[in-house]
N, C-alpha and C positions, 0 to 999 in steps of 0.2 A: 672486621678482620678479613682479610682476602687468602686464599691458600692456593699453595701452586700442586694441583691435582696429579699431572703428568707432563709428561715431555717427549719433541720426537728429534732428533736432527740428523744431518749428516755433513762430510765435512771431506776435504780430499787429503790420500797422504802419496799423494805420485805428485814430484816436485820439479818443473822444467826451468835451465835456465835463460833468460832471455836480458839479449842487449841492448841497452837503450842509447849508448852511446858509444863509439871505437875510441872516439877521439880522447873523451874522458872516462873511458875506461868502466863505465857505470855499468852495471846488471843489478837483474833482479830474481829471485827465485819466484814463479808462481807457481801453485798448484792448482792442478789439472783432475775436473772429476772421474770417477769411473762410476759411467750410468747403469743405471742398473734395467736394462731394456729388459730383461726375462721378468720383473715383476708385474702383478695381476691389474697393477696400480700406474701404471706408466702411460703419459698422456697419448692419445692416438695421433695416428700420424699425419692428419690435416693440421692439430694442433702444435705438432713439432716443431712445422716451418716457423714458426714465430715466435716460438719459446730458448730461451739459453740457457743451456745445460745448467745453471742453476735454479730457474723454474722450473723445469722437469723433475727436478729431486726432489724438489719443495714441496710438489704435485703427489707423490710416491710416500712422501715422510707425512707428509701429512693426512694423507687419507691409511694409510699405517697406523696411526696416532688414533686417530677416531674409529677403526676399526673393532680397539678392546675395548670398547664401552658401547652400552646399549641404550644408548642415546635414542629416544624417541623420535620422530619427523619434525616434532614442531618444535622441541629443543635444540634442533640441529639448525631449525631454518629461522631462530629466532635468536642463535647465539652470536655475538657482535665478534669482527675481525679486524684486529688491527694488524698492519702490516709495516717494516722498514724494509725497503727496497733496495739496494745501490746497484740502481741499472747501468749496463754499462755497454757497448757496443760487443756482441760477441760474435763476427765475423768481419771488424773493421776495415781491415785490410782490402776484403773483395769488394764491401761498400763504396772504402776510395777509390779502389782502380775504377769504377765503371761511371764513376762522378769527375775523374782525371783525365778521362781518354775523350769526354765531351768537353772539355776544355782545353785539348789539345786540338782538338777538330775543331773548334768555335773560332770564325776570323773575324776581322772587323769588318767584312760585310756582310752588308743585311741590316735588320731594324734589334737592336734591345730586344726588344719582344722575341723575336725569332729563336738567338742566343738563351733565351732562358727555355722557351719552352723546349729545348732540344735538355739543357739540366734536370728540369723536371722529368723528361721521358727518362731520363737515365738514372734518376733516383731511384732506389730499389722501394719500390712499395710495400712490401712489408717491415720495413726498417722501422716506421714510426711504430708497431705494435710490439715489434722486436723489442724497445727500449723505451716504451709507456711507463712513464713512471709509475701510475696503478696497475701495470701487467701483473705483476705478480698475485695480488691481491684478488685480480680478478678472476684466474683461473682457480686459485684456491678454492674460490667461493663456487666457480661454477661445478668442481667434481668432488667435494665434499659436502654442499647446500647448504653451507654457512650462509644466513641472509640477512642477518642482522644488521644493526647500526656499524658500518665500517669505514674505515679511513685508511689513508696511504699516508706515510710520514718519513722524509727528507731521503738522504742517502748516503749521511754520515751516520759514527755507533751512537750521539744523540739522542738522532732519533727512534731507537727502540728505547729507551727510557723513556721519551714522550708515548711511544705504544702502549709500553707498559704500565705507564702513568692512568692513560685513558682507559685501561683495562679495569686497573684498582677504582677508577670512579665511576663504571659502568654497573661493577658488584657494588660499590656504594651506594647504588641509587635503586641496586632494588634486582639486578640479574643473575643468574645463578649462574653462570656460565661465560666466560670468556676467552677468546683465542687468540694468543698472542704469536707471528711468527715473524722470523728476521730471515733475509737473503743476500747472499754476498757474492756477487760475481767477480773474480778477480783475474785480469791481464796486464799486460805493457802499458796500455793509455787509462787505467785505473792506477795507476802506480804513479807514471808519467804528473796523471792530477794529483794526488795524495802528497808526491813529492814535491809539488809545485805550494805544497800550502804549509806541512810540518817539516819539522827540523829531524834533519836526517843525516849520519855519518857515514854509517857503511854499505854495504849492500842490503836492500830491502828485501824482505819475504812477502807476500801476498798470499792469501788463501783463498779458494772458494768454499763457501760453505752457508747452512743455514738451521733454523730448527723450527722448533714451535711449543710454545707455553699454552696448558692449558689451566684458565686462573675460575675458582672454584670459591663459593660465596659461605659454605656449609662442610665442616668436618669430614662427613661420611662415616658410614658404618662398614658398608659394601666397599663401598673404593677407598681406601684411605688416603688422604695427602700426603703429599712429600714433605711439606715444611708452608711456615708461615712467613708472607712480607709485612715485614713492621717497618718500615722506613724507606724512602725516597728523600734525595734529596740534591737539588744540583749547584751550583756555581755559573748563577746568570749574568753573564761578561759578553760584552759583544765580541765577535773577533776582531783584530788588528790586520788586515788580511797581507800587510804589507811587514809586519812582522812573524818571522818564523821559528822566533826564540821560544822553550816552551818556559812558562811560569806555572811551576809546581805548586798547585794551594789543596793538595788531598788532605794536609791536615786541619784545617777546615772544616771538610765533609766530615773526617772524623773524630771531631772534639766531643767526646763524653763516650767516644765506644764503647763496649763492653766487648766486641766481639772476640773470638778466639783464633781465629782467623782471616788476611785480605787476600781477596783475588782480586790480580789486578790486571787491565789491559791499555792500551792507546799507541804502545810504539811498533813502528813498521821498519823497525832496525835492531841490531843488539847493540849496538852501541847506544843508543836512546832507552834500551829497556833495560839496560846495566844503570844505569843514570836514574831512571825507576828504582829498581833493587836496591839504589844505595838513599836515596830519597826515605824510600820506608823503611830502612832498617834502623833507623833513631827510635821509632815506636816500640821496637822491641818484640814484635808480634807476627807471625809464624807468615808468609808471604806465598802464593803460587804465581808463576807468571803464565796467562795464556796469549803470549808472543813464543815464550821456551815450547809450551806444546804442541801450537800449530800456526803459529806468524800471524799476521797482522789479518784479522778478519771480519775489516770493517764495520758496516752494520750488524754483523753478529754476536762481537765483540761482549756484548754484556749476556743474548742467550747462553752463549757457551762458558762465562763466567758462573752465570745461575747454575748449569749443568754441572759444571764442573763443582760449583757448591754445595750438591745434593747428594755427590757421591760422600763428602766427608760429612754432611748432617746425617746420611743413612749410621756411618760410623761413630753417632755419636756427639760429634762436635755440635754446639748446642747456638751458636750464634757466627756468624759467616758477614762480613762486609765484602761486598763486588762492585770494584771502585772501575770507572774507565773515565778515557781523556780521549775526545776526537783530535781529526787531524786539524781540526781549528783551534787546539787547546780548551775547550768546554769539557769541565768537568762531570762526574755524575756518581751516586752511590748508593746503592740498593741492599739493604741489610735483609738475610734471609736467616730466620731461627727454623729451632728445635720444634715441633706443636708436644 
């Protein structure tokens, strides 16, 4: 049995609108973090330049998280981290301009060769660390010395179920500690892609945000768990990338439930997540949506579902399904009990 020990995240509730189109009329709402520069925990500022305001809080939440526990040295530097990423460019725009103005300036005289290395000179060089797919993961690692068996996975809400997955069979194979976190940076050309692949009617919300699971092999006495995962389970379809119709199969995931409650995530519209709401209301069985609390929050998508599932196990409720659907229609559903 694997138990979810604790949890840390954060998430933004300051909402900007932004236009992606005049012509057709399109916007989107993204939210915008408020960093928390005054904490003890906040990465230095050689580290800055390279970090997006959603790895800095990642940075912050999680060394917060590992704070209340008295975590030995060698438990900390032996405990495994998995990480979902969805890197994303967070200064795009200055990147373009300075990559546009050497291809304005670039004529056709001269050799190829010349013409590029004058792109390269213009490429902002810390762009590639900016948007490493393991950046995240890796700064986690280096200011809390988590040093265990680690991995980075995809940049859709997928893949923190594949995190999570790897987590359950890291305590299955013998560790007592595992650390699970998700990171969602969200703008215009995160949206821009999302929209390019899922079915979308009205104006989309994006969020930034992110958290962090800490998965526990043993009860406790001293720390007690929050609740137990008894079930993983997902809907392995390839995507169709050329279709954007979404094919609802969550009842599927959940034939033989018992649970008393679904949380459920994947649309980055209300019109899509109305279309959700009326999906599961055939089941008969009590619904939250976390699109209605805080929009569409990619790879985080199923943390914040768990999160959001432990405040009603605290009350009580004794079995919780947290179903999500990426933006390529893949399904996924993590049942969280009572211990």
């Amino acid at each position: 049995m694997t138990y979810i020990l604790d949890h840390n995240s954060f998430v933004s509730d300051v909402f900007i609108d932004e236009k992606i189109s005049e012509l057709n009329n399109i916007s989107v709402k993204i939210g915008k973090l408020v960093l928390d520069k005054e904490s003890d925990y906040f990465p230095t500022r050689s580290d800055q330049k390279v970090m997006r305001d959603d790895v800095k809080m990642s940075i912050v939440t999680a060394q917060e998280l590992l704070k209340k526990y008295s975590f030995s040295k060698k438990t900390i530097s032996n405990m495994p981290l998995f990480v979902s990423n969805g890197s994303f460019f967070g200064n795009f725009e200055k990147h373009l301009s300075r990559v546009l103005n050497v291809f304005k300036e670039a004529t056709l005289e001269g050799s190829r060769m010349k013409v590029y290395k004058k792109i390269y000179r213009a490429s902002p060089p810390l762009l590639a660390i900016e948007t490493l797919t393991n950046s995240n993961m890796s700064f986690i690692a280096q200011y809390t010395g988590l040093k265990g068996n680690n991995a980075t996975f995809g940049n859709t809400s997928i893949s923190t179920y594949y995190a999570l997955k790897q987590g359950l069979n890291e305590i299955k194979n013998g560790e007592k500690y595992c650390w699970v976190s998700s990171s969602n940076g969200a703008n215009i050309y995160s949206h821009i892609m999302n929209r390019s692949t899922s079915e979308v009617e009205l104006s989309g919300i994006e969020n930034t945000g992110g958290g962090h699971i800490i998965l526990s092999k043993n009860r406790h006495k001293k720390n007690k768990v929050l609740c137990k995962i008894t079930k993983m389970i997902n809907i392995k379809k390839v995507p169709n990338l050329h279709d954007q119709t979404i094919k609802r199969t969550w009842t599927e995931l959940l034939e033989n439930s018992k649970s008393e409650l679904i949380i459920f995530s994947g649309a980055i519209d209300h019109g899509v997540n109305k279309k959700d709401k009326q999906y599961l209301k055939a089941l008969n069985i009590p619904t939250i949506s976390i699109f209605e609390k805080y929009g569409y929050l990619g790879v985080s998508n199923l943390i914040f579902g768990i999160i959001e599932g432990l405040k009603h196990i605290k009350n009580g409720i004794k079995s919780i399904d947290v179903i999500d659907r990426d933006v390529y229609g893949r399904e996924s559903l993590i049942t969280i009990e009572l211990c």
